[in-house]
N, C-alpha and C positions, 0 to 999 in steps of 0.2 A: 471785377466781381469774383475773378475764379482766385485772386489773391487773396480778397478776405474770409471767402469761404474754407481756404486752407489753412488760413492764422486761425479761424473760427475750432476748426477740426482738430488741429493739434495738440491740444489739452486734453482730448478725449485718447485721439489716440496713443498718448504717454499711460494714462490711466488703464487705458485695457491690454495693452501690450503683456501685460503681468513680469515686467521682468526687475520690477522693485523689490521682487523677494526672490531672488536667485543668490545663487550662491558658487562657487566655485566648489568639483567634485573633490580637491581635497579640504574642504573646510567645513565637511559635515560626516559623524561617525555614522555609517550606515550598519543597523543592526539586519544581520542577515539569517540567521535563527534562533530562537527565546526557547528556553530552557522550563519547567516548570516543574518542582516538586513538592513534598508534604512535607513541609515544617513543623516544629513544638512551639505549641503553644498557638495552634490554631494560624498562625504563619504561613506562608509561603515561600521555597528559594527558587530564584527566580534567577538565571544564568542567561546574562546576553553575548552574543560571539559578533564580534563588530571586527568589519572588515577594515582594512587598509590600504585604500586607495592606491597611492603609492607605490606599494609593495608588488598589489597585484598588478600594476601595469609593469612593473619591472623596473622605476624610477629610481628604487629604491638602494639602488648600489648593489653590492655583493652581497649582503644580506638578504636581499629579496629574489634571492636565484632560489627556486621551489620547484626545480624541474630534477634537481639530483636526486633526491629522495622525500620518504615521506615527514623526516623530520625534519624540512627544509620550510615543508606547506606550515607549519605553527607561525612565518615569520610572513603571513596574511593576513591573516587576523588575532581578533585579542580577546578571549573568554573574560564575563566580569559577573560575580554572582552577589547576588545581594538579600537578606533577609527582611521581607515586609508582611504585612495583611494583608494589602492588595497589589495588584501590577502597577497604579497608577504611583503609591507611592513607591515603589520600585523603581518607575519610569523618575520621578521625582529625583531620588537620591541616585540614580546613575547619572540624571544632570549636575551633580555635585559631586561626581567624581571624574566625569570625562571634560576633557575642554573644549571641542567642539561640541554644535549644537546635535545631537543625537534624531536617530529619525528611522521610524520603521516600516516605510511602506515598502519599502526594497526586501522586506524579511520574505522569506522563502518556506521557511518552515517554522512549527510549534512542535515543540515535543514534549509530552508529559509524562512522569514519571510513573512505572505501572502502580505506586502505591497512592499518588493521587486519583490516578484515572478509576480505580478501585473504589475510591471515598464518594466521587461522583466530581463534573465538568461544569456541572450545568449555570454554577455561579460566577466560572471566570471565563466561560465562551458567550453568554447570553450579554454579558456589558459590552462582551469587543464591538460588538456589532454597533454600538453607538458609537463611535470612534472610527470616523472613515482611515485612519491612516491605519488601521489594521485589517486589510485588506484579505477577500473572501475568498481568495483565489492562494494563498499560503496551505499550503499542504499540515497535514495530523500527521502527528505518529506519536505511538508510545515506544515508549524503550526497557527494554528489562533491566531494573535497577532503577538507575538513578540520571535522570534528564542532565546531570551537570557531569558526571561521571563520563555519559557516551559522548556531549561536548570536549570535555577535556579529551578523550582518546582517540577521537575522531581526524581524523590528520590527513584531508586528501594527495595524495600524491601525484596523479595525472594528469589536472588541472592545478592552475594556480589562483583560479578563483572557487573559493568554497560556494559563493550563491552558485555559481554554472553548476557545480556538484551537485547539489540539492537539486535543483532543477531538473537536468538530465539525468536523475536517476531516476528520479519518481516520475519519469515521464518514459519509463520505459518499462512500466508494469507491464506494459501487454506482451511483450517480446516471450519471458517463459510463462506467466499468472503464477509464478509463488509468491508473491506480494501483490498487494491492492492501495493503489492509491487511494486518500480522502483529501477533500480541498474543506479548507473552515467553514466555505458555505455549504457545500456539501453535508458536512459532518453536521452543521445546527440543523438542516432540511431534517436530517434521517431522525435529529429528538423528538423535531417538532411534528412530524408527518406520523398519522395514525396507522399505516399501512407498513410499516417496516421499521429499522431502526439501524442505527447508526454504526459504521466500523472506520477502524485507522491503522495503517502501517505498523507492522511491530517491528521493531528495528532491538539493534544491539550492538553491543565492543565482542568481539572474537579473543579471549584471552588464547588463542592456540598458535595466532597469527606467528609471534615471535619463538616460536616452540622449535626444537632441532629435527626435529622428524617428524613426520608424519602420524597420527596416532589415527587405528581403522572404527569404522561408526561401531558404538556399543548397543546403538535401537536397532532390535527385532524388526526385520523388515518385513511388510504387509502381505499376507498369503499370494504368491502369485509374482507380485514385484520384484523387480531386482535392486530398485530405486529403493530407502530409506525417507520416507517424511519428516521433515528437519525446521526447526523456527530459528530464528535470528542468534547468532551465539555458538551453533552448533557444526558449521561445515567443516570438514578435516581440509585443512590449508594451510600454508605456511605464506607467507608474506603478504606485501598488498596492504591498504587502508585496513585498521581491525574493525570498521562500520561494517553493518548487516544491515541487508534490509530483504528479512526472509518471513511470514508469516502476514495475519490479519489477528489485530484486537476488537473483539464484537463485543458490545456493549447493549444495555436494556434502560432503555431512557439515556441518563446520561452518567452510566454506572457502567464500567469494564466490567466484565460475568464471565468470560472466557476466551480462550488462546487458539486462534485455527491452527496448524501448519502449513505445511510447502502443498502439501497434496488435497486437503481442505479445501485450501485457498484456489490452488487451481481450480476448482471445480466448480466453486461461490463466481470467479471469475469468467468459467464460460457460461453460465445459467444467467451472469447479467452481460454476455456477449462482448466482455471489456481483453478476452485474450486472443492473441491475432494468431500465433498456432504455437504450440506446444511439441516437445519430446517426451516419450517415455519408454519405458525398457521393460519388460517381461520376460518369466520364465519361458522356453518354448516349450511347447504343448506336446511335441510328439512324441514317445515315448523310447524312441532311439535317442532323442539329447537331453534328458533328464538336467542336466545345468548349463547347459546353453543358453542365448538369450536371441530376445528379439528386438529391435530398438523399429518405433514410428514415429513420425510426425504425425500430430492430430489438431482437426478445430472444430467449435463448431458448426454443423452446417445450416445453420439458424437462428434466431430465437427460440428459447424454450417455447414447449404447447403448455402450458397449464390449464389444464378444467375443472371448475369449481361450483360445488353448489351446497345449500344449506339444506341441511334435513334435521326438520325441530330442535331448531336452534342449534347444531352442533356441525361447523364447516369441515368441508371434507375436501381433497385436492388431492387432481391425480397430477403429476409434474412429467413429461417426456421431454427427454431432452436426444439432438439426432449428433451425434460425430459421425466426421470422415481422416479418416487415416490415408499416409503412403508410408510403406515400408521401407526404410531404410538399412536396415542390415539385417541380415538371418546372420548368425555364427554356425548355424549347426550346418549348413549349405543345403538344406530341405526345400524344394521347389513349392513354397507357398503361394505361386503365382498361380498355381493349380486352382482350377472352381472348389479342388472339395477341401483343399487344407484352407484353403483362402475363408471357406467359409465356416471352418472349425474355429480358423482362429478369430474372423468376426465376433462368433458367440462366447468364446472365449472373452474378447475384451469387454463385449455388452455385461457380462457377466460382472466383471473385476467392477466396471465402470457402476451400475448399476448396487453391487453391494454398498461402495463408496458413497454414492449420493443417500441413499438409505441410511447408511450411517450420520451422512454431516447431518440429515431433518432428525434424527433421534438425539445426536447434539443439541444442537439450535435449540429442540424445541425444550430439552431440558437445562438450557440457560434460558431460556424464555425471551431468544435473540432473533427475530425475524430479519437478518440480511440480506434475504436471498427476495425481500419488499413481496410474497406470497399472498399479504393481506392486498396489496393494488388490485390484485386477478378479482378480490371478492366484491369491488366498488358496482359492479355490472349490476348485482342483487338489490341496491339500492336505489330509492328514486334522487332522493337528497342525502345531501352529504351529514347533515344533523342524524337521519340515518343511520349513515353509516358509523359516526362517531357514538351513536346508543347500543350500535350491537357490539363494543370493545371487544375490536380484534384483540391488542396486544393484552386481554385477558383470558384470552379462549386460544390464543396461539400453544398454548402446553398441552394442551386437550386435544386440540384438531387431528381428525384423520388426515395426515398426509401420506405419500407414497408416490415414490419416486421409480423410474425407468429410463433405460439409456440404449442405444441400441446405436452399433458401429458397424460403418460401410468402411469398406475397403476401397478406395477408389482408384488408387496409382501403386504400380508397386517398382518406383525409382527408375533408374534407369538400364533397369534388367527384366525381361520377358519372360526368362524361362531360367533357375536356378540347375546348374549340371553340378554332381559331387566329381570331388578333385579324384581323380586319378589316381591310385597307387604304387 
């Protein structure tokens, strides 16, 4: 009995096995980031970077040694740009150019070109989604310039697999918050959701990378800072991958409106509690070190409070947001461990910290870019969400009273008690 039951069973389980559609990992081109910019003529160019199997496992003979330098990693993968209407005939005619069967659930990223993401997304993000191989979990970014440009120059050097790159960067947003990562699901939630709106990665090529010296920042730095706030493109550095990935692009529906930077962005990033802690550097305060500096570590010590309420018809938001600091260097040797300098310079930072977020809601609100999701806080006002969608936040978002506060605790100050001046 138990023999026919298993001759009975075997046909089935050949059937469900699923391994009638496999394939061997080098007999299929895996596209591992798409490129996407603004063509003539109503066009789209469309750059795919397909890995090589091969290469990257190290198979590949002498040729595929990508650990010497960065212009080793080009012999990974293989950039391929194409001119269509749509992705699909894109996807079409790179089947008629590659020989293996192509396949892009393994892609990592999207990146679009700032002058499409400018035009508007909304008609080549909202098809992917029917298309399970274009998967929800593929990170955004825009690039300044041109989607096939930062392709071409992009050249990792550290790893020898470009997906791992892609990955492990963008999964390291929270380490300083001068970038913010978006995932594609991510990115269509924030079109489609009435309470906020959408942002992605501003990435860039560093033309200084290959430069013979050093050239020093020409941005005015921020009253008070020692730091310069910087986007993608702009760090003084000489060598290394010329990829940036420095800023936040915020968008209004599914239209690019404006450029956060490094300092922006941080601050977008601790009010949605996505940065795990931060440095930053300031003037000291006391009037013996006039250009001395102070360097701390800071995070948030929470979620933001936001309170919100409607008065004839015009929303009003108060925002507190709480940090805590430890001290990491004084230069001037000023014993700020002291209760009263300690709490000079608290107010001091609450200050710096506080004009900044004032600034980003007077940004925001004049791109008329809610990423900081402000309209979520006002769902409470409503019974039904039909409600809520009558009172159009994202039309009253320019209007809105908002007003922002920041206030910093000192809470550690390193592994020094009591600061003594040096000796003469």
């Amino acid at each position: 009995m138990r023999k026919w039951l298993c001759l009975l069973l075997l046909p089935f389980i050949m059937f469900v096995s699923g391994c009638n559609g496999a394939h061997e990992a080098d007999q299929l081109a895996y596209v591992v980031a798409i490129g996407l910019d603004k063509g003539e003529n109503n066009h789209i160019i469309v750059t795919y970077q397909l890995a090589i199997p091969r290469q990257i496992s190290g198979t590949g003979g002498s040729e595929s040694d990508t650990s010497s330098s960065s212009e080793g990693a080009t012999k990974s993968f293989v950039n391929i740009t194409l001119s269509a209407f749509t992705i699909a005939e894109a996807r079409n005619e790179l089947n008629s150019v590659v020989a293996l069967p192509t396949v892009v659930y393994h892609s990592k990223m999207i990146i679009f070109g700032e002058g499409l993401a400018q035009s508007g997304l909304g008609d080549i993000i909202g098809p992917l989604f029917r298309f399970r191989e274009y998967r929800g979990t593929m990170y955004v970014a825009v690039t300044q310039g041109s989607a096939q440009e930062f392709l071409e120059k992009n050249k990792p050097a550290i790893t020898s697999s470009t997906a791992k790159y892609y990955e492990l960067m963008l999964q390291s947003d929270s380490l300083s918050g001068f970038f913010l990562s978006s995932t594609l699901h991510k990115f269509y939630l924030g079109m489609k959701n009435y309470g906020s709106a959408p942002y992605a990665v501003y990435v860039g090529a560093n033309p200084k990378v290959k430069a013979e010296k050093l050239s020093p920042d020409t941005k005015q730095k921020p009253e008070g800072y020692l730091e310069v706030p910087k986007v993608a493109g702009e760090i003084s550095r000489i060598g290394g991958d010329a990829a940036e990935f420095l800023g936040t692009a915020i968008f209004a529906g599914d239209k690019m409106v404006g450029l956060l930077d490094s300092h922006q962005t941080r601050l977008v990033s601790l009010f949605l509690t996505r940065l795990a802690s931060s440095y930053i550097s300031i003037e000291d305060i006391h009037p013996a070190a006039p250009k001395k500096g102070i360097n701390l570590r800071f995070r948030a010590s929470g979620p933001p409070d936001v309170q919100t309420e409607i008065v004839e018809g015009k929303p009003i938001a108060h925002i507190r947001l709480n940090l805590e600091g430890e001290i990491t260097s004084v230069a001037s040797g000023i014993n700020y461990e002291e209760p009263e300098y300690r709490e000079k310079l608290e107010k001091r930072l609450s200050e710096l910290f506080t004009q900044e977020l004032q600034g980003l809601i007077y940004y925001l609100q004049g791109c008329n870019s809610d990423v900081l999701s402000i309209g979520d806080y006002f769902c409470p006002h409503f019974s039904t969400f039909p409600e809520f969608i009558d009172f159009d936040w994202k039309g009253k978002f320019k209007e809105a009273q908002i007003d922002g506060d920041v206030q910093f605790k000192i809470r550690r100050t390193g592994l020094l008690w009591k600061t003594n001046p040096i000796e003469e």
